[in-house]
C-alpha positions as CSV (number, residue, x, y, z in Angstrom):
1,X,110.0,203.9,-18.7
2,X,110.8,206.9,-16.4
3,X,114.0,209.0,-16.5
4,X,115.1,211.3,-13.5
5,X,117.7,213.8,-14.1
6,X,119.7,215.5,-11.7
7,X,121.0,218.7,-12.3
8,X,122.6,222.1,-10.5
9,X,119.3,223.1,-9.2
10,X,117.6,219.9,-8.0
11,X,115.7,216.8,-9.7
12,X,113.2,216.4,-12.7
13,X,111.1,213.5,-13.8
14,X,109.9,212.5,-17.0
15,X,107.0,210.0,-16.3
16,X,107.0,208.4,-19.8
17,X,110.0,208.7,-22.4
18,X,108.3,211.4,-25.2
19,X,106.7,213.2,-22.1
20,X,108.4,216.8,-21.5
21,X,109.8,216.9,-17.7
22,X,107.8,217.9,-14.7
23,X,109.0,220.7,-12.5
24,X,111.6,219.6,-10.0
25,X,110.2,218.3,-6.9
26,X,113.8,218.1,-5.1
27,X,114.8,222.2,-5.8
28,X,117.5,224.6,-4.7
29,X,120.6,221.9,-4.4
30,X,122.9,220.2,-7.0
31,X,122.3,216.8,-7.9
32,X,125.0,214.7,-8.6
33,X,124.3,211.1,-8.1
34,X,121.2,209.1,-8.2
35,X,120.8,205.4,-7.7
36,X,118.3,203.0,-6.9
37,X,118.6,201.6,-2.8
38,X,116.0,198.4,-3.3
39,X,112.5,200.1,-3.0
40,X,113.8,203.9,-3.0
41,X,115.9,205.9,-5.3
42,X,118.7,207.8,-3.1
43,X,120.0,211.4,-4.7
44,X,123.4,212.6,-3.7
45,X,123.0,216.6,-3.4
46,X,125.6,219.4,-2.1
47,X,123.6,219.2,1.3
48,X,122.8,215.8,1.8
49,X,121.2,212.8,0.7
50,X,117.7,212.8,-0.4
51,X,115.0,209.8,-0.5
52,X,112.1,209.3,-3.1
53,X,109.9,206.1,-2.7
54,X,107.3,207.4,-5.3
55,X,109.9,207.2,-8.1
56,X,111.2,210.8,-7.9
57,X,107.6,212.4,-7.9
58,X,108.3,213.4,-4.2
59,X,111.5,213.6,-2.2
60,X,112.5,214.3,1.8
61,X,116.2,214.3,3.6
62,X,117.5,211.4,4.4
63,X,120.9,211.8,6.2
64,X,124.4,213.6,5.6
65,X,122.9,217.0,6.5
66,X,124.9,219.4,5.4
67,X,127.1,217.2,3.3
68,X,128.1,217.9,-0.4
69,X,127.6,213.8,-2.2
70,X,128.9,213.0,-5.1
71,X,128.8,209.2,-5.3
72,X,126.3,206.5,-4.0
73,X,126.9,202.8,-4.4
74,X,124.3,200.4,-3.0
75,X,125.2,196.9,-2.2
76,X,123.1,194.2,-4.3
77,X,124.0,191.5,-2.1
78,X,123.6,192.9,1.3
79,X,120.2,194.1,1.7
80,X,120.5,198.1,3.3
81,X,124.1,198.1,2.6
82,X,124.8,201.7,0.9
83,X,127.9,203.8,1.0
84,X,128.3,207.6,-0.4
85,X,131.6,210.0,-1.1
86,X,132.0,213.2,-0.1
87,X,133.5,216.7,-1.0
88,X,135.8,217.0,0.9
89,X,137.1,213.3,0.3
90,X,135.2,211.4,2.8
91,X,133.1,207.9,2.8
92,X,130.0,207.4,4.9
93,X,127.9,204.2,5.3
94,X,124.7,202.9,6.0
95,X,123.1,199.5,6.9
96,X,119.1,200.7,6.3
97,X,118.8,201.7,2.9
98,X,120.4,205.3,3.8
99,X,117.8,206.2,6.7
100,X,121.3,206.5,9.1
101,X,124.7,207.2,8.3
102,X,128.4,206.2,9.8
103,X,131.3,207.9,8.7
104,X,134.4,205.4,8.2
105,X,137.1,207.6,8.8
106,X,139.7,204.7,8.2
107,X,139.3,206.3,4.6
108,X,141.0,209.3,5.0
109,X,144.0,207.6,7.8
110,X,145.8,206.1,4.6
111,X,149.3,206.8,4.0
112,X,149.6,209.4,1.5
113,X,145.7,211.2,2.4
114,X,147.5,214.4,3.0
115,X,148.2,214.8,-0.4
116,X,145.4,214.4,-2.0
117,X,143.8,217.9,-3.3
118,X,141.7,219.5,-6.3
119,X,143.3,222.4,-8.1
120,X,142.3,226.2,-6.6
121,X,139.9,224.3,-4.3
122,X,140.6,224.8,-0.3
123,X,138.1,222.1,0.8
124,X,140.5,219.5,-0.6
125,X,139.7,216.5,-2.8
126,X,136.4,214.5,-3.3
127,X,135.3,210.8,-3.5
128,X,134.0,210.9,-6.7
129,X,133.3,207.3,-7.8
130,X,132.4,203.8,-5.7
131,X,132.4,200.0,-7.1
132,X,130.8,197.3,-5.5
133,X,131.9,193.9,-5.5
134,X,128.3,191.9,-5.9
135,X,129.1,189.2,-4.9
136,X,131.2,190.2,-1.5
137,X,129.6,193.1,0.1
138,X,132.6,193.9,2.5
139,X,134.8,194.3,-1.1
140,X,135.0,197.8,-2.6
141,X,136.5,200.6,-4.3
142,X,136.9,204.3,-4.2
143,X,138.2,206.9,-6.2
144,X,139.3,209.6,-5.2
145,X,139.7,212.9,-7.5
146,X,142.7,214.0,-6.9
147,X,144.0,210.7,-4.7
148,X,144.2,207.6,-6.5
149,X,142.0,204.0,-6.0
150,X,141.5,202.6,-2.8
151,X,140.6,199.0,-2.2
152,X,139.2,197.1,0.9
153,X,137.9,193.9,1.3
154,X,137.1,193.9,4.9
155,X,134.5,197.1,5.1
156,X,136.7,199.3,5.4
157,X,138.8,198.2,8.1
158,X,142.2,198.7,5.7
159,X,143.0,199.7,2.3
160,X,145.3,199.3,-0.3
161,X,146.1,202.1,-2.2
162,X,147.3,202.1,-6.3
163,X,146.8,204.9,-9.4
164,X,145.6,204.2,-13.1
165,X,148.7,204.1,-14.5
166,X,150.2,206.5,-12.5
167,X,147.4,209.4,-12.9
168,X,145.7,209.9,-9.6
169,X,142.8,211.9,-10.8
170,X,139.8,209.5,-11.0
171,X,136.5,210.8,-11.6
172,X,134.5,207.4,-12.7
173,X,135.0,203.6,-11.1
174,X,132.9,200.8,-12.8
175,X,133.1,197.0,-12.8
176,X,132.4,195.0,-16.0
177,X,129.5,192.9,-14.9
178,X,130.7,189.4,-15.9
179,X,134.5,189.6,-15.6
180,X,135.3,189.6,-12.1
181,X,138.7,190.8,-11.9
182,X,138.1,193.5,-14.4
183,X,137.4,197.6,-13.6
184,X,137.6,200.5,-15.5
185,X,138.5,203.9,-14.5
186,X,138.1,207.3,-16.2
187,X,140.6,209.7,-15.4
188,X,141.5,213.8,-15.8
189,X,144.7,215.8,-15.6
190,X,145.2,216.6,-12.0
191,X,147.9,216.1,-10.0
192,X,149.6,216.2,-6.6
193,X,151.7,218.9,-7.3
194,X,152.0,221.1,-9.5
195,X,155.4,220.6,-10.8
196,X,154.3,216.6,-10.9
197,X,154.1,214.8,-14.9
198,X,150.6,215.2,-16.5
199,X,149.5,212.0,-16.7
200,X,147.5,211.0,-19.6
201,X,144.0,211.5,-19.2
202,X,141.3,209.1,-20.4
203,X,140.2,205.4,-19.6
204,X,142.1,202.8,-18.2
205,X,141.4,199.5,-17.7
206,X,142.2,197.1,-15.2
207,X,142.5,193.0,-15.6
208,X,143.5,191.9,-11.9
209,X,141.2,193.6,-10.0
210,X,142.5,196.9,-9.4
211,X,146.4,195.7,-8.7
212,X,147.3,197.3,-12.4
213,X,146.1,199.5,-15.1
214,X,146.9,199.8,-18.9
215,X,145.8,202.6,-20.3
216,X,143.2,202.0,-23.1
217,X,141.6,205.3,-24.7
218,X,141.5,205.6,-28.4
219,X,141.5,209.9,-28.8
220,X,144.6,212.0,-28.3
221,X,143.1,214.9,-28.2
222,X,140.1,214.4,-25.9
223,X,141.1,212.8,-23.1
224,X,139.4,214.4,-20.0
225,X,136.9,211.9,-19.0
226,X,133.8,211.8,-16.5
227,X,130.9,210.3,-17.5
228,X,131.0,206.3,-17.7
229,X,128.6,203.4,-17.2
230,X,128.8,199.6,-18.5
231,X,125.5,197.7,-19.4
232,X,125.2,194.3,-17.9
233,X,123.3,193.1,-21.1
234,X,125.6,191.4,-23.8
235,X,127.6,192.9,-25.9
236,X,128.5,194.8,-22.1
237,X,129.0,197.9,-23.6
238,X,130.7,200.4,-21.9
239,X,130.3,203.8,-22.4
240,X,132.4,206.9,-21.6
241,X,132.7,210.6,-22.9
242,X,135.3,213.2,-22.7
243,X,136.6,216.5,-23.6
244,X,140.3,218.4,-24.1
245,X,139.9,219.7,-20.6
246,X,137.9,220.3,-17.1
247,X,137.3,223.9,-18.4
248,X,136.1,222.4,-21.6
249,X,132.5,223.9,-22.7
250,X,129.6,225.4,-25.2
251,X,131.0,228.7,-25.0
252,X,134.8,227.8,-26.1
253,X,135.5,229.0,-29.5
254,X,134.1,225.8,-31.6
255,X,132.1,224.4,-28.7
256,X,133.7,221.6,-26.1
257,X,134.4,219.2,-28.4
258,X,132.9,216.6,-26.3
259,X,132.8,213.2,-27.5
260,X,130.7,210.0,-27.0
261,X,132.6,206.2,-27.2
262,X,131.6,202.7,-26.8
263,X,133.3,199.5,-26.7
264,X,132.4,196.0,-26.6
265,X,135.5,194.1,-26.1
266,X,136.8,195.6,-22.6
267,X,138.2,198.6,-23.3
268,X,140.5,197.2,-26.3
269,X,138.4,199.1,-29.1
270,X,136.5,201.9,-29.4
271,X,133.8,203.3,-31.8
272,X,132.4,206.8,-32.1
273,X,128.3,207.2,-31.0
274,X,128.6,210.5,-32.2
275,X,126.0,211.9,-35.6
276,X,126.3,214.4,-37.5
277,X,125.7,217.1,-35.1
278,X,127.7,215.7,-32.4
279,X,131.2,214.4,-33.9
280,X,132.3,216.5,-31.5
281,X,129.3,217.6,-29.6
282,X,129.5,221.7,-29.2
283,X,127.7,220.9,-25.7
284,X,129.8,218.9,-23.0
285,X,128.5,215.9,-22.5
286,X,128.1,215.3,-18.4
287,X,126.3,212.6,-17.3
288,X,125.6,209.3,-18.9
289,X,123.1,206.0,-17.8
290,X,122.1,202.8,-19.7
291,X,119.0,202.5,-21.6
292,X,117.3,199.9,-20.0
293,X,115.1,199.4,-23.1
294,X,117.7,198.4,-25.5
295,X,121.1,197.2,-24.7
296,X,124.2,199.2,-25.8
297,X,121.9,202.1,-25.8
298,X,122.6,205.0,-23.0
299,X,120.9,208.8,-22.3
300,X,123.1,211.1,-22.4
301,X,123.0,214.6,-20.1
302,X,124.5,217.7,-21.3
303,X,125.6,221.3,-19.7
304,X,123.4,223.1,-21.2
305,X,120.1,221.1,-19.9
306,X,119.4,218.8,-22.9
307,X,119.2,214.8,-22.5
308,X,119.4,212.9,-25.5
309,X,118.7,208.9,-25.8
310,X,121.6,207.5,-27.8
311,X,121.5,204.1,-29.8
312,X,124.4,201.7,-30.3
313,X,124.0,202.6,-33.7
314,X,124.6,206.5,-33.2
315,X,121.4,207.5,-33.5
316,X,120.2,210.4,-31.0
317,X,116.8,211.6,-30.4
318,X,116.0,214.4,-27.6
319,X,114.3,213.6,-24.4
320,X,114.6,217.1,-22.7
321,X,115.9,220.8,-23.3
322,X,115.7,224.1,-21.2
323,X,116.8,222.4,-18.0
324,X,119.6,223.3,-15.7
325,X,123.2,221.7,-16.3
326,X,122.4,218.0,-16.1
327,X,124.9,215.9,-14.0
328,X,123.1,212.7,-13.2
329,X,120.1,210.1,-14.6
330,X,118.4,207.5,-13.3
331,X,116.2,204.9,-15.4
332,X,113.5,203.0,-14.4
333,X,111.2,200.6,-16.4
């Protein structure tokens, strides 16, 4: 099994798990998504996206010059079918595997666009997170950080527009892989305005695809959550982690306090993956994937550039140390 990581300053491959990581071959751009587009693995980066097809060993541009990606969502039922969000909020698709791009602008007409913003940040919000609907490859979400959750079943053509809860800052979108209707968001502390309600942060869950949200995350005092993934393996774990704030890190007095949870039965439980040395983790946990070796089992990346493979049993054994702030993984194998 191979793992890529993405980090602030480019890409690094592990050929075999136990291996330490080769030098980055993609250098000098942050990483923040990578994802698998049938034979190729695509990477999201603050100028553009990027195509490997020798598993990450070698990478050249492929579209969005110029572009800062933070999310990539390739369709598994419509063969070349890939969209990516943008910073600012923007989404851009492509029919050939990401060799050309075509902004859909519709994204940005919706009522309400205008207010969406990130705190102290003049180039406006980003689209942070895209779900797929597998089986209907016109059927999607996006969420937007700070905006809300947009829906469109018709490729973008219109869009319906609804929060989690009523908290507009959505950092992670995923769809449980055999309950149709249900999606899961996680969720910060940003707001429209200032003067607007803080909305709790955290995970919220949804049970009619995307019309309502309940809010469904077990810590009250680490609610600001990024990282989430869902293995499509029974028990269908998902996986999220969090943190008391967006400034939350290593250096705070006592650490981040980041935290790792997983639950089985949609979001209604939740169980610590946390040891000894992470219950709360003094490194902030930013970037999770599933283990595709053993189910309920994820890799972890962390700001200060170590990955660790976590079990479903909480036990953690280093993959990595000494890179650059890790921000996204990609297994293979």
């Amino acid at each position: 099994m191979s793992l890529l990581i993405g980090t602030s300053d480019g890409v690094f491959l592990i050929d075999q798990l136990g291996a330490p990581p080769s030098d980055g071959a993609l250098t000098g751009c942050a990483v923040h998504a990578l994802r698998q587009a049938n034979g190729s693995i695509l990477a999201g980066a603050s100028d553009g996206v990027y195509r490997s097809d020798d598993a990450g060993r070698s990478w050249r541009p492929s579209g969005c010059s110029g572009q800062d990606v933070w999310a990539i969502a390739a369709s598994p039922s419509r063969r070349g079918l890939v969209y990516v969000g943008t910073h600012p909020a923007g989404l851009v698709r492509s029919t050939d595997d990401g060799r050309s791009w075509t902004p859909v602008p519709s994204l940005t007409e919706v009522p309400g666009a205008e207010r969406w913003c990130l705190p102290s940040d003049p180039n406006g919000s980003r689209a942070l997170a895209i779900a797929l609907d597998p089986a209907q490859p016109d059927h999607l979400w996006v969420g937007i950080e700070v905006g809300g959750i947009l829906e469109t079943s018709d490729g973008g053509e219109s869009w319906t527009f609804t929060l989690a809860g009523r908290n507009p800052d959505i950092h992670g979108l995923v769809r449980d892989p055999v309950r149709p209707d249900v999606l899961y968001a996680a969720t910060g502390y940003g707001r429209f305005e200032p003067n607007d309600p803080m909305e709790p942060a955290g995970v919220y869950r949804s049970e009619d695809g995307g019309e309502s949200w309940q809010y469904a995350w077990p810590d009250a005092e680490r609610r600001w959550t990024r990282p989430i993934c869902v293995d499509a393996r029974p028990p269908y774990a998902l996986t999220a982690a969090a943190c008391p704030n967006f400034q939350s890190t290593e250096s705070d007095p006592g650490g981040a306090q980041s935290v790792l949870y997983q639950s089985t039965d949609c979001a209604r439980s939740w169980r610590s993956l946390g040891d000894a040395a992470h219950t709360p983790s003094a490194a902030n946990i930013t970037a999770i994937a599933v283990d595709p070796s053993r189910a309920g089992s994820v890799v972890v990346g962390m700001e200060n550039g170590e990955v660790w493979r976590v079990s479903a049993y909480a036990e953690w054994s280093r993959l990595a140390r000494g890179l650059p702030r890790v921000q996204a993984l990609h297994l293979t194998g």
